[in-house]
DRENPA-3360 file (N, C-alpha, C; in nm, 2 decimals, always signed):
BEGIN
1 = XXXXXXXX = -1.26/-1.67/+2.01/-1.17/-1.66/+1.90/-1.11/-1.52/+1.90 ~ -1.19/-1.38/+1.91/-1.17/-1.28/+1.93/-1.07/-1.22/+2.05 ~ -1.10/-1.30/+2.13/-1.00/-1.33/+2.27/-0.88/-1.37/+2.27 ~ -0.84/-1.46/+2.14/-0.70/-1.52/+2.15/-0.66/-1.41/+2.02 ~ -0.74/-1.38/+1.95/-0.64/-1.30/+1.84/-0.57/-1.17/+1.94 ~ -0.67/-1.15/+2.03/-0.60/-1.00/+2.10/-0.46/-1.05/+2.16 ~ -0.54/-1.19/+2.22/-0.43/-1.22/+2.31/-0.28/-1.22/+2.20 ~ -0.28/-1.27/+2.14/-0.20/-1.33/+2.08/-0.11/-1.20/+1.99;
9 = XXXXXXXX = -0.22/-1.10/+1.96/-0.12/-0.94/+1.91/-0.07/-0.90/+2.05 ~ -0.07/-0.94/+2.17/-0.06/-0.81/+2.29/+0.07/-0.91/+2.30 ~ +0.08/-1.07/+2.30/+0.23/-1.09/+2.33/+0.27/-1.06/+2.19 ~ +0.30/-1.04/+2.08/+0.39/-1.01/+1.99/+0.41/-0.85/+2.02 ~ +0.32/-0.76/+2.09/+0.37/-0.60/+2.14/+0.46/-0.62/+2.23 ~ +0.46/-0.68/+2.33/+0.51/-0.72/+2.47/+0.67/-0.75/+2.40 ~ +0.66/-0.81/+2.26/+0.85/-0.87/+2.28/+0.90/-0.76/+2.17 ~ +0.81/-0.65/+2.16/+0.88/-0.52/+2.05/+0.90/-0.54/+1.94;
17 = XXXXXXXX = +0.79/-0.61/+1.84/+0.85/-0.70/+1.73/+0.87/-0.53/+1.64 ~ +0.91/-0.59/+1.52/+0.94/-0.49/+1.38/+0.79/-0.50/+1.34 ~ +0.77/-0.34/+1.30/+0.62/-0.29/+1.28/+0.64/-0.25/+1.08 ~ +0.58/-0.33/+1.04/+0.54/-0.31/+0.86/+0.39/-0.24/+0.83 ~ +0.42/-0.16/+0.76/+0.26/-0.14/+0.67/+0.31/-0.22/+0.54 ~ +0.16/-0.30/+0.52/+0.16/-0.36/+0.42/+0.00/-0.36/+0.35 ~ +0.08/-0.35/+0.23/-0.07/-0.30/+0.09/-0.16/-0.44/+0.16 ~ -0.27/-0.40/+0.18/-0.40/-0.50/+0.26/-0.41/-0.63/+0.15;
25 = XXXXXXXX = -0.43/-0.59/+0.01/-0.46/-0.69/-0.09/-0.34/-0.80/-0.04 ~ -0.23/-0.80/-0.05/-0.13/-0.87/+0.01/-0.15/-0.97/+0.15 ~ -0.28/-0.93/+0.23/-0.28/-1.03/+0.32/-0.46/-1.03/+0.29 ~ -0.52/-1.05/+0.17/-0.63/-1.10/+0.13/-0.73/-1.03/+0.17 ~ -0.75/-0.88/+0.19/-0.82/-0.81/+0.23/-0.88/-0.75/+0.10 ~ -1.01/-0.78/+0.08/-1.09/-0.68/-0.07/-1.08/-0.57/-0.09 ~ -0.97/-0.54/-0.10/-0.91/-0.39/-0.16/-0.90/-0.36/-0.29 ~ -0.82/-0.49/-0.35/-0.81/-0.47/-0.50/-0.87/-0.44/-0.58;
33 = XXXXXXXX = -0.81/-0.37/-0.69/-0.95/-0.29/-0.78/-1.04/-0.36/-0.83 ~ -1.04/-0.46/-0.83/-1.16/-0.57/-0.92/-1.21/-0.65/-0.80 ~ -1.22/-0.64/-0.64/-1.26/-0.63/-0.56/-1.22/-0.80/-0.53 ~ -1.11/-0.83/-0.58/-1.13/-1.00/-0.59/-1.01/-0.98/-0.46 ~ -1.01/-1.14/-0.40/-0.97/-1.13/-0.28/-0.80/-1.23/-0.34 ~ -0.70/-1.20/-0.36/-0.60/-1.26/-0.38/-0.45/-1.20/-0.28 ~ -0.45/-1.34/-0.18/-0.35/-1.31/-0.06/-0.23/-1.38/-0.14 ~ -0.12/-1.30/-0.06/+0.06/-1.35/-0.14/+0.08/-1.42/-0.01;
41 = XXXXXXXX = +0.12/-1.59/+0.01/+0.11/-1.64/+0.10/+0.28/-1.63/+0.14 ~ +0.37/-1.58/+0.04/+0.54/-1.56/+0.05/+0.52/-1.42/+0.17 ~ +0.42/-1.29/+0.17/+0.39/-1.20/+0.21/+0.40/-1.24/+0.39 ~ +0.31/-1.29/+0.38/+0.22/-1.32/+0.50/+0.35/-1.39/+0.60 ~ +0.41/-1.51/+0.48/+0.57/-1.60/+0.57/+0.62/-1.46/+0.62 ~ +0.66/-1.39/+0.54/+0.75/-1.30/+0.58/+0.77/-1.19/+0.75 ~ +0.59/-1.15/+0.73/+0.54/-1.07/+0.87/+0.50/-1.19/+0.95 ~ +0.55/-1.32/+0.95/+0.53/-1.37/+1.11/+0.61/-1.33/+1.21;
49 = XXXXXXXX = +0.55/-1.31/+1.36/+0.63/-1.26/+1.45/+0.66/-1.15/+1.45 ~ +0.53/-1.06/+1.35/+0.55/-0.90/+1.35/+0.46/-0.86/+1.33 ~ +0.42/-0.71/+1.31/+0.30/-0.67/+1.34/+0.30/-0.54/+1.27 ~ +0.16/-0.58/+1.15/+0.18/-0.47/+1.04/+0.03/-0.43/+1.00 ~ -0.01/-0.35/+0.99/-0.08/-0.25/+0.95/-0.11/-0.27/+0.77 ~ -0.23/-0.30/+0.77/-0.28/-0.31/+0.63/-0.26/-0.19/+0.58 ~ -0.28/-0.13/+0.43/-0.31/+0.01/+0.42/-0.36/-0.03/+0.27 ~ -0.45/+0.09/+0.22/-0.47/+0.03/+0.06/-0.46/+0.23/+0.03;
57 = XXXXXXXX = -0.39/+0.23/-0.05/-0.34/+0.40/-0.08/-0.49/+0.44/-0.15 ~ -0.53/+0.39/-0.24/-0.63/+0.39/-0.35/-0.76/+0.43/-0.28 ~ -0.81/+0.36/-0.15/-0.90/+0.33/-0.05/-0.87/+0.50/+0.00 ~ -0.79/+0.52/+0.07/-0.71/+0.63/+0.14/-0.73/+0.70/+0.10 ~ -0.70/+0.74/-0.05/-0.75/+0.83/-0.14/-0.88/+0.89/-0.19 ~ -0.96/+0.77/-0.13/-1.13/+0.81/-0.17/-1.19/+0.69/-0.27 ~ -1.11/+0.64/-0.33/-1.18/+0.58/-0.43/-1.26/+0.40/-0.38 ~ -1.35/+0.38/-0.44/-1.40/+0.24/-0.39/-1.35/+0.12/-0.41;
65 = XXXXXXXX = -1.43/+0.03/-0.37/-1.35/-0.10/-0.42/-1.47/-0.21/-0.46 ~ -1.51/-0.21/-0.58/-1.45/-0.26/-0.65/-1.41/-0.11/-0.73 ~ -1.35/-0.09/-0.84/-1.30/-0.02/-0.87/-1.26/+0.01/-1.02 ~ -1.26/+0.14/-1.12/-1.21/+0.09/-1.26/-1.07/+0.09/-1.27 ~ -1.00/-0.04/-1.29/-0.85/-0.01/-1.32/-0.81/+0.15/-1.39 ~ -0.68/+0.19/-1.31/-0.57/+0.29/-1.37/-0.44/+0.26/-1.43 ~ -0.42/+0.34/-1.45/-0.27/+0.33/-1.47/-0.18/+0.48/-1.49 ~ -0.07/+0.50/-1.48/+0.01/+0.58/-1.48/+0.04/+0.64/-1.66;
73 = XXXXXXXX = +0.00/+0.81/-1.70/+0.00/+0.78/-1.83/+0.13/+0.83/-1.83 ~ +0.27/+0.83/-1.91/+0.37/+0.86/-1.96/+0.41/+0.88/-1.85 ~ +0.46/+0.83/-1.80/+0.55/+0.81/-1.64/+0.57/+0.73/-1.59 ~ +0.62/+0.73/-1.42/+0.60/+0.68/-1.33/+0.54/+0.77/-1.23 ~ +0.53/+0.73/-1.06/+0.51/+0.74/-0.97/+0.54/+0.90/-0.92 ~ +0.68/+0.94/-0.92/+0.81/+1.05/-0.94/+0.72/+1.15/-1.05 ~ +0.67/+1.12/-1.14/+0.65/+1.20/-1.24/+0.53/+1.24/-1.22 ~ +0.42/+1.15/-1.15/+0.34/+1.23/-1.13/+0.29/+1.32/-0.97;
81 = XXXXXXXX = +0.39/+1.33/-0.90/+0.38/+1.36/-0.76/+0.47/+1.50/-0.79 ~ +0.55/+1.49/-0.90/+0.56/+1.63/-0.91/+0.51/+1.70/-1.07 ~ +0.42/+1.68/-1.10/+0.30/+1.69/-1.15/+0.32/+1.71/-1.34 ~ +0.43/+1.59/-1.36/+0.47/+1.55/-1.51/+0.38/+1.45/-1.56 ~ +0.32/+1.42/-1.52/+0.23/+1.26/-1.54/+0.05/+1.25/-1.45 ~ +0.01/+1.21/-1.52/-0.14/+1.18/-1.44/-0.19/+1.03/-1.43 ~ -0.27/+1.02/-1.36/-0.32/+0.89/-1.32/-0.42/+0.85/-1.36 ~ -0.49/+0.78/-1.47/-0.67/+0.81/-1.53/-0.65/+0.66/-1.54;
89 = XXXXXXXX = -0.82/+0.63/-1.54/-0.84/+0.47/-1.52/-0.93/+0.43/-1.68 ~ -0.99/+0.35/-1.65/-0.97/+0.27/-1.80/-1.09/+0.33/-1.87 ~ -1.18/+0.42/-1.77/-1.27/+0.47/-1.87/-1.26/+0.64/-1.88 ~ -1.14/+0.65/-1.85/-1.10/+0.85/-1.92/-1.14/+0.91/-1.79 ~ -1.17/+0.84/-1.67/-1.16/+0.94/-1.58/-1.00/+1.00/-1.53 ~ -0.98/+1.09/-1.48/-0.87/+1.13/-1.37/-0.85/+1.09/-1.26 ~ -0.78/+1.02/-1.20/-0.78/+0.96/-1.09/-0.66/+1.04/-1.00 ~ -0.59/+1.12/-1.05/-0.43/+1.18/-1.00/-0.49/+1.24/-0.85;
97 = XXXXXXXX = -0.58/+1.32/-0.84/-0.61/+1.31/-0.72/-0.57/+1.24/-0.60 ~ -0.71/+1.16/-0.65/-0.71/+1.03/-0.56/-0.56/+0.97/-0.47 ~ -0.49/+0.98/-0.61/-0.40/+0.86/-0.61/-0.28/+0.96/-0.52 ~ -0.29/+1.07/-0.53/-0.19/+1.14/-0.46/-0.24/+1.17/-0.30 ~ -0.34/+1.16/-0.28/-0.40/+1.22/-0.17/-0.39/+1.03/-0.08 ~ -0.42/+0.95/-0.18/-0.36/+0.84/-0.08/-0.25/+0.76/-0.06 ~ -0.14/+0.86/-0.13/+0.00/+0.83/-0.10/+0.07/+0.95/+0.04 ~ -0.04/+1.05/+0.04/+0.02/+1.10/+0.16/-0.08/+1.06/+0.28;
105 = XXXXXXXX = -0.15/+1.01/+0.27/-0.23/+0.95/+0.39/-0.12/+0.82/+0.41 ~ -0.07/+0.72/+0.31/+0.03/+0.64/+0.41/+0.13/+0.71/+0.44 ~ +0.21/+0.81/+0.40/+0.30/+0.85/+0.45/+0.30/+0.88/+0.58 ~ +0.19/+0.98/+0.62/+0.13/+1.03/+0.75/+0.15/+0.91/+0.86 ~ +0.08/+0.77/+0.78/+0.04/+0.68/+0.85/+0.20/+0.58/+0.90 ~ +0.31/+0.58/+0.78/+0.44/+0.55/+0.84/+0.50/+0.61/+0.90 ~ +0.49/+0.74/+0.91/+0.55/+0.82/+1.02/+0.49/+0.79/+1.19 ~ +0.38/+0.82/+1.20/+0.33/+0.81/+1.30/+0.34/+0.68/+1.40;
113 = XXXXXXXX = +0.36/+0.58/+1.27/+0.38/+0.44/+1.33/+0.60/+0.39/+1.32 ~ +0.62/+0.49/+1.32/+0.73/+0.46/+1.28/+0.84/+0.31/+1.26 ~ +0.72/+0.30/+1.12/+0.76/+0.16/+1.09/+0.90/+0.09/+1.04 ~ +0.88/-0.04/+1.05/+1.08/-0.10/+1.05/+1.08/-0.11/+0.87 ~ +0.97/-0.13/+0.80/+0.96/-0.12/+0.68/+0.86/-0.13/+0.63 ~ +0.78/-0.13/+0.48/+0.67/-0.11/+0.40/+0.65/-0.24/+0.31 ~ +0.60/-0.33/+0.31/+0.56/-0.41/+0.22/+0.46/-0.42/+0.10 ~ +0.50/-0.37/-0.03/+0.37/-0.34/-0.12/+0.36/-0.40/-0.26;
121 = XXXXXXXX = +0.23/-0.37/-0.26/+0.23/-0.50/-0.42/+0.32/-0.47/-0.51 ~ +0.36/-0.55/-0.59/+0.40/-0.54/-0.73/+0.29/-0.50/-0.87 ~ +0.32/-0.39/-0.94/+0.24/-0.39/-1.06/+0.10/-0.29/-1.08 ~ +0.14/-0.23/-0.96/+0.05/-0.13/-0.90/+0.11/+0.01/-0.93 ~ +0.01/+0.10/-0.97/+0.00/+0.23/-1.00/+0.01/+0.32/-0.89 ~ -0.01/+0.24/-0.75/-0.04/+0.32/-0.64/+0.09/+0.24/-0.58 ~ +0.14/+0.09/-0.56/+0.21/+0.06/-0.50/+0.33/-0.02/-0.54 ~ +0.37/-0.04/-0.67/+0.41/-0.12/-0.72/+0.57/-0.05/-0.74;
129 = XXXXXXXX = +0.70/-0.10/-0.70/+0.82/-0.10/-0.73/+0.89/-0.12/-0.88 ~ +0.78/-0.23/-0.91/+0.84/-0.25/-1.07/+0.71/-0.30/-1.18 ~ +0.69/-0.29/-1.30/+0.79/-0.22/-1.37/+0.84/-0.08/-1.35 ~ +0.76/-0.01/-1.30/+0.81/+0.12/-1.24/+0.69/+0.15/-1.13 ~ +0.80/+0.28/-1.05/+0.76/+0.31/-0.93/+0.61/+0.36/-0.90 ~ +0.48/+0.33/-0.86/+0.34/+0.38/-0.84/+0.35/+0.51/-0.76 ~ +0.23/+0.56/-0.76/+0.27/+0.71/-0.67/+0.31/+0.71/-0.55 ~ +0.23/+0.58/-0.45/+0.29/+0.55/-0.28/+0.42/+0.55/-0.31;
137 = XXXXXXXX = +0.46/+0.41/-0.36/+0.60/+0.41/-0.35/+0.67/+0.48/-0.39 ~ +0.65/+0.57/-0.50/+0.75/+0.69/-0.49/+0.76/+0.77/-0.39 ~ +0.64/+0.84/-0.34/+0.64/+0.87/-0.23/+0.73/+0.85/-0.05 ~ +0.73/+0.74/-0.07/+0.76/+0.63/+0.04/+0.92/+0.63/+0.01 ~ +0.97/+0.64/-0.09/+1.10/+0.64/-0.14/+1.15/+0.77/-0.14 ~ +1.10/+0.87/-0.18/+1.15/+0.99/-0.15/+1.19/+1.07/+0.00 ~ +1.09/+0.95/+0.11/+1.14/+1.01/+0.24/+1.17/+0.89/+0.29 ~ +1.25/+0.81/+0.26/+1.34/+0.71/+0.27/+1.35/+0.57/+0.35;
145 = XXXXXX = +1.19/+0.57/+0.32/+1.12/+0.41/+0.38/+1.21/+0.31/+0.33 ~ +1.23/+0.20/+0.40/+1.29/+0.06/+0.35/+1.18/+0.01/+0.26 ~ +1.13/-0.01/+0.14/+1.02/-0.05/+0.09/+1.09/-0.21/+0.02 ~ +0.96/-0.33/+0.04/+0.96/-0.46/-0.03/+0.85/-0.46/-0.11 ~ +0.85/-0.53/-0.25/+0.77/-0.56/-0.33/+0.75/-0.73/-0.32 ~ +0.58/-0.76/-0.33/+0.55/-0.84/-0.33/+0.43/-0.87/-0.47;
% end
């Protein structure tokens, strides 16, 4: 089985598909902060016939999984990357760190892979486009990634 998954990524390299990083929780990978496993099956339609790179910013950053939820206090994403806003999770720790240190590890990591675009969760502190921008995706947006919310 191990045999055909290789086989089967080396022909989707072979026809040069479009290369995505996408937030891991999105393709059911135990990232998420409450360590529960929930895949976006609309996600997954999307990267068939391409070839994308999990990434979990939060992970990147140091922190574990399972995890204490955060959130962004009086801001967004923008606000705290240039150092208006902080990132602390639900029991008064600081998390801004973390949370910054694993928005420039994906950055590093879409450059190097010079991806066709970023696919990332919705509703996230670290990756979420709306209600407002998390710290990756601001990040990601400031150096001018094609980014999709899922």
């Amino acid at each position: 089985m191990v045999n055909q998954s290789l086989q089967k990524e080396k022909a989707i390299l072979a026809q040069n598909p479009r290369i995505y990083l996408v937030s891991a929780c999105l393709l059911g990978l135990k990232t998420r902060y409450d360590g529960r496993i929930k895949k976006c099956p609309d996600c997954r339609k999307f990267l068939q016939g391409t070839l994308c790179i999990p990434i979990c910013p939060e992970q990147l950053g140091g922190l574990s999984t399972p995890r204490t939820a955060a959130d962004i206090i009086e801001g967004d994403g923008f606000d705290v990357l240039h150092g208006r806003s902080r990132v602390v999770n639900r029991k008064g720790v600081d998390v801004t760190e973390q949370f910054v240190l694993g928005a420039h590890q994906v950055l590093e990591i879409a450059r190097l892979q010079e991806v066709d675009g970023i696919l990332l969760k919705g509703k996230s502190p670290s990756c979420g486009l709306s209600p407002r921008f998390g710290v990756t995706a601001a990040l990601l947006q400031l150096h001018g990634f094609d980014l999709r919310e899922f």
